[in-house]
C-alpha positions as CSV (number, residue, x, y, z in Angstrom):
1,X,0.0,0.0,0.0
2,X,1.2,3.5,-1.1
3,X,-1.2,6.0,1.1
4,X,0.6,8.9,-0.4
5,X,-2.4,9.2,-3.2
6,X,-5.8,8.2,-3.3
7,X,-5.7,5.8,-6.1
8,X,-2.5,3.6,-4.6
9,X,-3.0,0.6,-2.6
10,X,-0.5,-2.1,-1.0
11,X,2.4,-2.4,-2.6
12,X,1.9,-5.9,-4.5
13,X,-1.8,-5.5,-4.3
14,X,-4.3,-5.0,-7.1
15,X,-5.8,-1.6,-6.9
16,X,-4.5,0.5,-9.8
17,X,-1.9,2.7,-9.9
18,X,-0.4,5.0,-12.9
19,X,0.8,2.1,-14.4
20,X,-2.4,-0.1,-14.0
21,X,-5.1,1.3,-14.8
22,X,-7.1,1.3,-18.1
23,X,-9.9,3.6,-17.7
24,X,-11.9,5.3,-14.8
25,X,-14.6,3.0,-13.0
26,X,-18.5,2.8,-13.9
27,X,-19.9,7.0,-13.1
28,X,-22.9,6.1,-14.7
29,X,-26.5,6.6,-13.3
30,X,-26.8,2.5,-13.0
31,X,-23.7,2.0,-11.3
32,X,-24.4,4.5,-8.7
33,X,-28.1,3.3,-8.0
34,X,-26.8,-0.8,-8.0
35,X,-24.3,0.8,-5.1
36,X,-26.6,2.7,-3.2
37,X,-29.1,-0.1,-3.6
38,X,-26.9,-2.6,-1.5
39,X,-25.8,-0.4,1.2
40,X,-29.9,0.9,2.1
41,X,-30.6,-2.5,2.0
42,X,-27.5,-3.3,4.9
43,X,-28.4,0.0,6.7
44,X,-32.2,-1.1,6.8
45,X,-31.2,-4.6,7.9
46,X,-29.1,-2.8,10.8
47,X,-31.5,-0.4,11.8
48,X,-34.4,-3.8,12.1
49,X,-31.8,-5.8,14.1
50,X,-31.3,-2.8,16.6
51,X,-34.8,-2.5,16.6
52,X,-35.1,-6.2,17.0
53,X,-32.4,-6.0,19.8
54,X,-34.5,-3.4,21.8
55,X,-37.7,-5.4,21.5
56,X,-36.5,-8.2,23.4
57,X,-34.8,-6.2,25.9
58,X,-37.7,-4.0,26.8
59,X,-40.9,-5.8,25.9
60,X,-40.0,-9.7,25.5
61,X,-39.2,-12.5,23.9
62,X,-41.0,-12.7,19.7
63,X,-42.5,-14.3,17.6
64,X,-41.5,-14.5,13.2
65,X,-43.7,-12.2,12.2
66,X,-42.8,-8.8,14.0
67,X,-42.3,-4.9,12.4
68,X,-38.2,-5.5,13.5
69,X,-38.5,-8.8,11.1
70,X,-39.5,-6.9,8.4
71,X,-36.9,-4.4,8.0
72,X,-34.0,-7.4,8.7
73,X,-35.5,-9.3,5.9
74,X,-37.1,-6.1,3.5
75,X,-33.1,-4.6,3.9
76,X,-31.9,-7.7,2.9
77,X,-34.5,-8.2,-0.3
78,X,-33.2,-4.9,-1.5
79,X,-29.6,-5.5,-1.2
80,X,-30.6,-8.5,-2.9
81,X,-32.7,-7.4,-5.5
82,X,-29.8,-4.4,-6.5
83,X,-27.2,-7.0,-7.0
84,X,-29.2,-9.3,-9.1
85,X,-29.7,-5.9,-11.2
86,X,-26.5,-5.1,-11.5
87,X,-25.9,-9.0,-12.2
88,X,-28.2,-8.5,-15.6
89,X,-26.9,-5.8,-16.4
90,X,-23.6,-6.6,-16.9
91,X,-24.7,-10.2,-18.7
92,X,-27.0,-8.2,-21.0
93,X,-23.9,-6.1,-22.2
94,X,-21.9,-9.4,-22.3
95,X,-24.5,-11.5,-24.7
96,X,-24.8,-8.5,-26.7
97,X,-20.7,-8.1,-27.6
98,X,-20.6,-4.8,-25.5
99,X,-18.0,-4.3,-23.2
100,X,-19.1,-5.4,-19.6
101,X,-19.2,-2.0,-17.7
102,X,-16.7,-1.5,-14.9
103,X,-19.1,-1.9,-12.1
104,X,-18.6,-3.4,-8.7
105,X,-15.5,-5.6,-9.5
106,X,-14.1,-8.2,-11.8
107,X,-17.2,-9.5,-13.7
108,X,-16.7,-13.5,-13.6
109,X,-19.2,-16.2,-15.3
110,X,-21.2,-18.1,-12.9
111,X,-24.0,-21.0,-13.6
112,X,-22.2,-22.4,-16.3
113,X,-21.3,-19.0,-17.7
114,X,-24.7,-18.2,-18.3
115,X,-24.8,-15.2,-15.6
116,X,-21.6,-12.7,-15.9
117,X,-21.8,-11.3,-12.2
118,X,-19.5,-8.1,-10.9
119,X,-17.6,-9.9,-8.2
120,X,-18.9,-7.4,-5.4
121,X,-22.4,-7.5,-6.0
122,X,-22.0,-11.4,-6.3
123,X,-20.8,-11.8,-2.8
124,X,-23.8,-9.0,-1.8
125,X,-26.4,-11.2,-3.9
126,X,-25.1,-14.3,-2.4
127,X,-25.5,-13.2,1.1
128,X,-29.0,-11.7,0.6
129,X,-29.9,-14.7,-0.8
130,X,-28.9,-16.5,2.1
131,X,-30.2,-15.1,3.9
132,X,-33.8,-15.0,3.0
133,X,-32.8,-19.1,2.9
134,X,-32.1,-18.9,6.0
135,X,-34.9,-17.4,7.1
136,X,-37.0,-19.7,6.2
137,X,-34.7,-22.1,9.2
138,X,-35.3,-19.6,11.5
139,X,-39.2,-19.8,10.9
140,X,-39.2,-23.0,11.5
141,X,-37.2,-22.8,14.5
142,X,-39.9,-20.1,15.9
143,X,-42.2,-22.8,14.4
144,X,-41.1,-25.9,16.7
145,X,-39.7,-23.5,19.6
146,X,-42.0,-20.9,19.6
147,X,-40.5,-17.9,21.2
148,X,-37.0,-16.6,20.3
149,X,-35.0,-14.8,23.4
150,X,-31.5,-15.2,22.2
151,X,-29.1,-14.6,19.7
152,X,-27.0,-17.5,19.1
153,X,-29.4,-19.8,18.1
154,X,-28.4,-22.2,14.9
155,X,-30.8,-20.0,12.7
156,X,-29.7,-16.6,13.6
157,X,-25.9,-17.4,13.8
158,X,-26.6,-18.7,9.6
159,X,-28.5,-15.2,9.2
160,X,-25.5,-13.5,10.9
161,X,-23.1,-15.1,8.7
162,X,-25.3,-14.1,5.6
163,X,-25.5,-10.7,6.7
164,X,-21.8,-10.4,6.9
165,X,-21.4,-11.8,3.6
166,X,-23.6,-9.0,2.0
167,X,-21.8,-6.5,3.9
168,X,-18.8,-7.2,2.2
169,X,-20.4,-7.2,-0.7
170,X,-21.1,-3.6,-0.1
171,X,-17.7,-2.5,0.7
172,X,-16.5,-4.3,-2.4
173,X,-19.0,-2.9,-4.6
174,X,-18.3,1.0,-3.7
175,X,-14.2,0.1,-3.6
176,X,-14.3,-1.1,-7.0
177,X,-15.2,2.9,-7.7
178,X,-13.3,4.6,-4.9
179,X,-11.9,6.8,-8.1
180,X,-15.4,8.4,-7.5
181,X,-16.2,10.5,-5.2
182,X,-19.1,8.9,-4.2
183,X,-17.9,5.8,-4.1
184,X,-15.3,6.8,-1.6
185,X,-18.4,8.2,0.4
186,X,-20.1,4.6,0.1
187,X,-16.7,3.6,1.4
188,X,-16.8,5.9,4.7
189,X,-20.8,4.6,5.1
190,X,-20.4,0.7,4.6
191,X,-16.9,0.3,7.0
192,X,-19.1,1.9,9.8
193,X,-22.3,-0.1,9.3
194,X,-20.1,-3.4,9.2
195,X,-18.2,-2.5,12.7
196,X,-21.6,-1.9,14.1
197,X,-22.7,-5.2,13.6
198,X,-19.5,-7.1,14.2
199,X,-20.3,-7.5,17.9
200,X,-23.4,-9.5,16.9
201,X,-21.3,-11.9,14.9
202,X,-19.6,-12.5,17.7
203,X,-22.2,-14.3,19.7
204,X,-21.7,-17.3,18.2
205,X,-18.4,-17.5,20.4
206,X,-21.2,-17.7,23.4
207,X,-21.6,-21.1,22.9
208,X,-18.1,-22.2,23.7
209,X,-17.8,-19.9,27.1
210,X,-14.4,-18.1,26.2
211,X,-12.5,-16.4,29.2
212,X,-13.4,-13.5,27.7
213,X,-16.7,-11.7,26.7
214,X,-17.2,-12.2,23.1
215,X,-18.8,-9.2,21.9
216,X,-15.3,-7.3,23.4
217,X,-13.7,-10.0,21.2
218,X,-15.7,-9.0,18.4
219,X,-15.2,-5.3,18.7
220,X,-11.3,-5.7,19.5
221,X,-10.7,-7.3,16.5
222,X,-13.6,-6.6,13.7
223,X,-13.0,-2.6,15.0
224,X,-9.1,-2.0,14.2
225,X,-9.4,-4.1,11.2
226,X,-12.5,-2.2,9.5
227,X,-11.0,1.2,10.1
228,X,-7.6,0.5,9.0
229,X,-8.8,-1.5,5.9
230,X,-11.1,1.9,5.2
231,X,-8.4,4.0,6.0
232,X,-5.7,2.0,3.6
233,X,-8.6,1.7,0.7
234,X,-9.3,5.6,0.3
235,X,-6.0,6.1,0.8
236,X,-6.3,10.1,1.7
237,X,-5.4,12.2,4.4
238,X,-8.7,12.0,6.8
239,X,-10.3,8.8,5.7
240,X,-9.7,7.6,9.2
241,X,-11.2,10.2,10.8
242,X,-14.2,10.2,8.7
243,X,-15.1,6.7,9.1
244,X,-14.9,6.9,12.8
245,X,-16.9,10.3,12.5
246,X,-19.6,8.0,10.4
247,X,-19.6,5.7,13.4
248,X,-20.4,8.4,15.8
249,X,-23.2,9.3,13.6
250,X,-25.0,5.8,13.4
251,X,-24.5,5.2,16.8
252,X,-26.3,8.9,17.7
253,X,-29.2,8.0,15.7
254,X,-29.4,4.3,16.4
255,X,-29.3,5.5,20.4
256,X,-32.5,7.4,19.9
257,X,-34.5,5.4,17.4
258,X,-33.9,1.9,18.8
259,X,-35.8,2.9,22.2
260,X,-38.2,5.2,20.5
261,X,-39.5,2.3,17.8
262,X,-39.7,-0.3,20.4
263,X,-41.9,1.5,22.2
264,X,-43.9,3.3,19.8
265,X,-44.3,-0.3,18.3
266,X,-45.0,-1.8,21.9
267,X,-47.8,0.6,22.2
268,X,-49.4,0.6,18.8
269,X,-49.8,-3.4,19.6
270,X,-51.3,-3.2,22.8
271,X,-47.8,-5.0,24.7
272,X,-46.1,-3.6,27.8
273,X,-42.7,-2.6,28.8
274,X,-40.8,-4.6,30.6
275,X,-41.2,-3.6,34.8
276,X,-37.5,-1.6,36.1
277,X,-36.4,-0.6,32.5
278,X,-35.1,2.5,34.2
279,X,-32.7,4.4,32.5
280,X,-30.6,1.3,30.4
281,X,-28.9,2.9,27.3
282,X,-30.1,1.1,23.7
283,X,-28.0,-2.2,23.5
284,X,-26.8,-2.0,20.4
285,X,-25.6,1.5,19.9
286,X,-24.1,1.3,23.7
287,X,-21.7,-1.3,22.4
288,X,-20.5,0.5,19.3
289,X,-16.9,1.5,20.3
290,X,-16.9,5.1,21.4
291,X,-13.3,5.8,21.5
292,X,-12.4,4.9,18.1
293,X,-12.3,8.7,17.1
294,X,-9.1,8.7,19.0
295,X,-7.7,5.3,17.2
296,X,-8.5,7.0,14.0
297,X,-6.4,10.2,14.8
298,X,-3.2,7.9,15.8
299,X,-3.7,5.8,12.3
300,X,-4.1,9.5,10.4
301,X,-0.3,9.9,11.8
302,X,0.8,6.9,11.0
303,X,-0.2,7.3,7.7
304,X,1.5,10.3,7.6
305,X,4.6,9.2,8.4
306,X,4.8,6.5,5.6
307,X,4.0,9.6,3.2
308,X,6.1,11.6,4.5
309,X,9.2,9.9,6.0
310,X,8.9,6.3,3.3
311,X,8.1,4.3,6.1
312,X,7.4,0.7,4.9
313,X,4.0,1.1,4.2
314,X,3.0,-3.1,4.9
315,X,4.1,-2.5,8.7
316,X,2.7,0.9,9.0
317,X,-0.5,-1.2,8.8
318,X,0.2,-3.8,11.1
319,X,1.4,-1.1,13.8
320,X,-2.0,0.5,12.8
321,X,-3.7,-2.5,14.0
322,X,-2.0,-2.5,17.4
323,X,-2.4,0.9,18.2
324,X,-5.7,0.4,17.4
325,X,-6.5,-2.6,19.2
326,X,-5.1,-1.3,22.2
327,X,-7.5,1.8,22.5
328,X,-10.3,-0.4,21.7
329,X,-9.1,-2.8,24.1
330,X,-8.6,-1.0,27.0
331,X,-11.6,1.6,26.3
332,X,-13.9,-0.7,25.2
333,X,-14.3,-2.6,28.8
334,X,-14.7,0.9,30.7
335,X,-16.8,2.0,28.0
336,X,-19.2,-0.6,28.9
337,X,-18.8,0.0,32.8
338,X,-20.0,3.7,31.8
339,X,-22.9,2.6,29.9
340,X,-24.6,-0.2,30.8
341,X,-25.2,0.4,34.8
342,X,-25.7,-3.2,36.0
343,X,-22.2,-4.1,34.2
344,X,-19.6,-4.7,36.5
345,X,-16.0,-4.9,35.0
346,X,-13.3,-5.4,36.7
347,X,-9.9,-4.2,36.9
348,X,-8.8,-8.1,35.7
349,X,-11.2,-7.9,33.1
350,X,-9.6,-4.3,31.7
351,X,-6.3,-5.7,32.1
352,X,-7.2,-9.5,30.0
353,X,-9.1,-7.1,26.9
354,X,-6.1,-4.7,27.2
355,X,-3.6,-8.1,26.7
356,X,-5.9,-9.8,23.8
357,X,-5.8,-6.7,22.0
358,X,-2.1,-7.0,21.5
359,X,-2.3,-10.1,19.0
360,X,-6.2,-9.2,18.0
361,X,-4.3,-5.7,16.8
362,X,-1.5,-7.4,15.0
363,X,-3.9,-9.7,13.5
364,X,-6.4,-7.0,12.4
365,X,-3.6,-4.7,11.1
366,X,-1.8,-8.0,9.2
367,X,-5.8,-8.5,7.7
368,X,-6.5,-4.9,7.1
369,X,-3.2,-4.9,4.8
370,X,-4.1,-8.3,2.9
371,X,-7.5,-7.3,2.5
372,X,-6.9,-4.3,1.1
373,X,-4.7,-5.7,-2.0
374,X,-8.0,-8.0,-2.5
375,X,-10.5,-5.5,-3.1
376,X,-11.6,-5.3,-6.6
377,X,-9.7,-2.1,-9.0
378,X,-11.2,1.1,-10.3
379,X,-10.7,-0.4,-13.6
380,X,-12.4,-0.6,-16.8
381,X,-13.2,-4.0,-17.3
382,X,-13.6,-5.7,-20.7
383,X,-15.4,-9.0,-20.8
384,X,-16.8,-10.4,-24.0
């Protein structure tokens, strides 16, 4: 990675450079709806699963069928339904001899070569479409179950999974036009949305009891390796610093919708609240990392050093990583102390999230770097 310009990547890697690229990325009106498509789809799957989150919390357990439901599965349907667009689309232009636009990554042949599929909004359409699979394994599990009070059941670990995968869809999608300026504003918008819901991911690591809590595993490792990936992607001076900026923003609005839905939906239904709510902060915004404004700032300088001073850009990100990881791991913990008022965390507890962040870091900085020389080009593509 060369973060001295906005079009360099990883040295090695295969974003375009002066001497790779062949022509400017997709601009057109199609591209930029197919992109937009898939991330509303993952921001109205988010805001349903916060929602969803806050229902069980302060009303109860639920059944299939609930207004949270809908937006996880709607959200998904439209990220879905985008990347099967964009999907004929760029088969149309390939069965009629026309150059395959450069839209959302290398377009490969899938089914036989019957479908040409941009890779980004194949891994997107893939996950969607798990996901509505998969939902139909979760319905049965309300069926034979009734009730559904926790997370990491077998259904909703698959739906996490398939969420994730559409996710990175997204951020593939808008990296394959990061030459645009929208699509490095898709960039800043999709990293954040992903970090939010990495904690949830993590709750399949309830099952097997670790020593420590999961969703500060989750954010320890998923947080440092979003924002430095971001960061190393855009490439510019800031990038850091606006993607944390985008978390603070989702996690401001999320704070007062998630509460203010489940209740307004609680009441329109005829259900109560829960007795001795009191004051508990939303659950899923209060675990969104606060503090990673000032990770962000410590990655803008190291950034800046590898312009300026020709540090070795490949361990710039790998110190990245562990500068990060260790504000989010030694934040994160009193973080939750300060939020959630029944928590109790204690000093041991800091001191065990502030030592797994040192290889979590390393490992998230190490990712961040290989990552970043896999996400697709903004290049022209030609496939006939």
């Amino acid at each position: 990675m060369n973060i001295s310009a906005p079009s360099d990547t990883i040295e090695g890697g295969g974003a375009p450079t002066a001497n790779t690229v062949e022509g400017a990325s997709d601009n057109s009106t199609a591209a930029r709806t197919g992109a937009w498509g898939v991330l509303l789809g993952t921001a109205i799957t988010l805001i349903g699963l916060s929602w969803d989150i806050q229902w069980h919390n302060e009303v109860g357990p639920d059944t299939f069928f609930t207004l949270p439901h809908l937006f996880l599965y709607s959200g998904s349907a439209i990220s879905g339904f985008a990347s099967l667009a964009m999907v004929l689309v760029a088969t149309f232009a390939q069965r009629a001899g026309r150059p395959v636009p450069a839209m959302g990554g290398t377009p490969i042949r899938v089914f036989g070569s019957n479908l040409t599929a941009p890779l980004g909004y194949m891994v997107a359409g893939a996950g969607a479409a798990l996901f509505l699979l998969y939902g139909l394994l979760d319905l049965q599990w309300h069926s034979i179950y009734g009730f559904d009070a926790v997370l990491n059941t077998p259904s909703h670990v698959a739906l996490f999974l398939s969420i994730t995968l559409t996710m990175i869809g997204s951020i593939m999608v808008f990296a394959s036009h990061r030459d645009h300026r929208w699509g490095q504003f898709g960039i800043v918008l999709a990293i954040p949305i992903m970090i939010t819901f990495s904690p949830i991911l993590s709750q399949v690591l309830d099952n097997f009891e670790p020593p420590v809590d999961p969703t500060i595993l989750g954010v320890v490792l998923f947080g440092p390796l979003l924002l430095v990936l971001g960061a190393a992607a855009l490439a510019r001076p800031g990038a850091a610093i606006a993607i944390a900026l985008a978390l603070g923003a989702m996690q401001a609005i999320l704070w007062w919708f998630s509460p203010w839905a489940a209740e307004t939906y609680a009441t329109a239904i005829g259900l109560p609240l829960r007795d001795g709510l009191g004051s508990r902060p939303p659950s899923l915004p209060a675990i969104m990392p606060m503090f990673l404004i000032i990770a962000a700032v410590a990655v803008e300088g190291l950034f800046w050093l590898a312009r300026s001073r020709g540090y070795d850009p490949n361990k710039i990100v790998v110190a990245a990583g562990l500068v990060t990881g260790l504000v989010v791991g030694v934040s994160f913990p009193l973080q939750l102390q300060f939020v959630h008022f029944l928590s109790r965390i204690s000093f041991n507890q800091v001191m065990l999230s502030t030592l797994v962040a040192i290889p979590f870091g390393l490992l998230a900085g190490f990712l961040a770097g290989r990552f970043a020389r896999m996400l697709p080009a903004p290049a022209t593509e030609a496939v006939r």
